[in-house]
C-alpha positions as semicolon CSV with decimal commas, in nm:
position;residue;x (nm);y (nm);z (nm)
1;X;9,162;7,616;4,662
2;X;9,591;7,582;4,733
3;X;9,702;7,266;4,820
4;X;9,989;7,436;5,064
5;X;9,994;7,685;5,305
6;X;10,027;8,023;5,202
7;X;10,418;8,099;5,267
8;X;10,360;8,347;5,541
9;X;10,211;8,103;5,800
10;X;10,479;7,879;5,795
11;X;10,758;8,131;5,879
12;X;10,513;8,297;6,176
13;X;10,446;8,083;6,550
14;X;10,765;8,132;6,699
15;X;10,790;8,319;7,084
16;X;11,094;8,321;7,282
17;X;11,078;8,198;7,638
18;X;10,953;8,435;7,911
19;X;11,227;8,581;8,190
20;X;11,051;8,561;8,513
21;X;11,066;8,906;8,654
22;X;10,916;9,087;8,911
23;X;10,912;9,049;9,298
24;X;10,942;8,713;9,430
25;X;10,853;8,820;9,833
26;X;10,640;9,115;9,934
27;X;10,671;9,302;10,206
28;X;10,609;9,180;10,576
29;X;10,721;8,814;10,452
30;X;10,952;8,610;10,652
31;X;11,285;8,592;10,479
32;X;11,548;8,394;10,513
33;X;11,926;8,438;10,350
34;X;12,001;8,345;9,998
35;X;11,644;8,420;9,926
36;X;11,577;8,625;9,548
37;X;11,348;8,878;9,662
38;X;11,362;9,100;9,318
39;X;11,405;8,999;8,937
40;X;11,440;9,299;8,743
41;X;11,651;9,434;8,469
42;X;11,803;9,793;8,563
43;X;11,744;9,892;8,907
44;X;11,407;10,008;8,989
45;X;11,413;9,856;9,329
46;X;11,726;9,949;9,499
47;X;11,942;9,731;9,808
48;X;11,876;9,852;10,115
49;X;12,001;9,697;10,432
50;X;12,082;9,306;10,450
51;X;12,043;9,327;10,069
52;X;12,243;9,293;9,791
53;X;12,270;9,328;9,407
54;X;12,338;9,032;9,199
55;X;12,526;9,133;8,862
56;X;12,249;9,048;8,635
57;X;12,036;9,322;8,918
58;X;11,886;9,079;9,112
59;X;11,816;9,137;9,480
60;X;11,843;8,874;9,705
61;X;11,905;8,844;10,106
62;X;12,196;8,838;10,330
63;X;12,028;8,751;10,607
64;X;11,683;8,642;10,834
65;X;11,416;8,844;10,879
66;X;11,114;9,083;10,806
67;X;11,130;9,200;10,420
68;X;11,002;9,597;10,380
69;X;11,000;9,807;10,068
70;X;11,012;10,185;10,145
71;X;10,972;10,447;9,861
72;X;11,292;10,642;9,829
73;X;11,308;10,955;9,602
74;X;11,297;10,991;9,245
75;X;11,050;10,737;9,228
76;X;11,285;10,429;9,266
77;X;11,222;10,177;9,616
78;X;11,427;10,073;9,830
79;X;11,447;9,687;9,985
80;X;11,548;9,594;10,315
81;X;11,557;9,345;10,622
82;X;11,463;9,403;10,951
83;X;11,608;9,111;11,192
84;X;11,316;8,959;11,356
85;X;11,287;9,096;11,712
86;X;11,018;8,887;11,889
87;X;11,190;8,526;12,026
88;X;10,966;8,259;11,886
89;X;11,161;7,951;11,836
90;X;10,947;7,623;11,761
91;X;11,077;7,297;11,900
């Protein structure tokens, strides 16, 4: 029977931290500007109107409104905002 741990054990049980990715709002969400819509690294989702890249390829919103993802070509999708038509302010 050893006394110590075997010298491989010791050296293993390290993880780095996880980066978040992914989508943040789906489509048909209410959106308001300054909102990250899209973590990703590279561009598979690509900005569409009201939306803009962030250097590290984020997407996030330039303004209110509806959120919609439309499938461009080549695979890739495009994000955009539609500005909210219907009127309906709470007081």
């Amino acid at each position: 029977m050893a006394h110590k741990k075997g010298s491989g054990s010791t050296k293993n049980g390290r993880d780095s931290n996880s980066q978040r990715l992914g989508v943040k709002k789906y489509g048909g969400q209410q959106i308001k500007a300054g909102n990250i819509i899209v973590r990703q690294r590279g561009t598979k989702f690509k900005p569409g109107n009201n939306v803009k890249l962030a250097k590290d390829d984020t997407l996030f919103a330039l303004s209110d409104g509806i959120l919609v993802f439309k499938k461009a070509k080549k695979g890739s999708t495009t994000v955009s905002i539609t500005q909210n038509t219907n009127n309906t302010h709470q007081n």
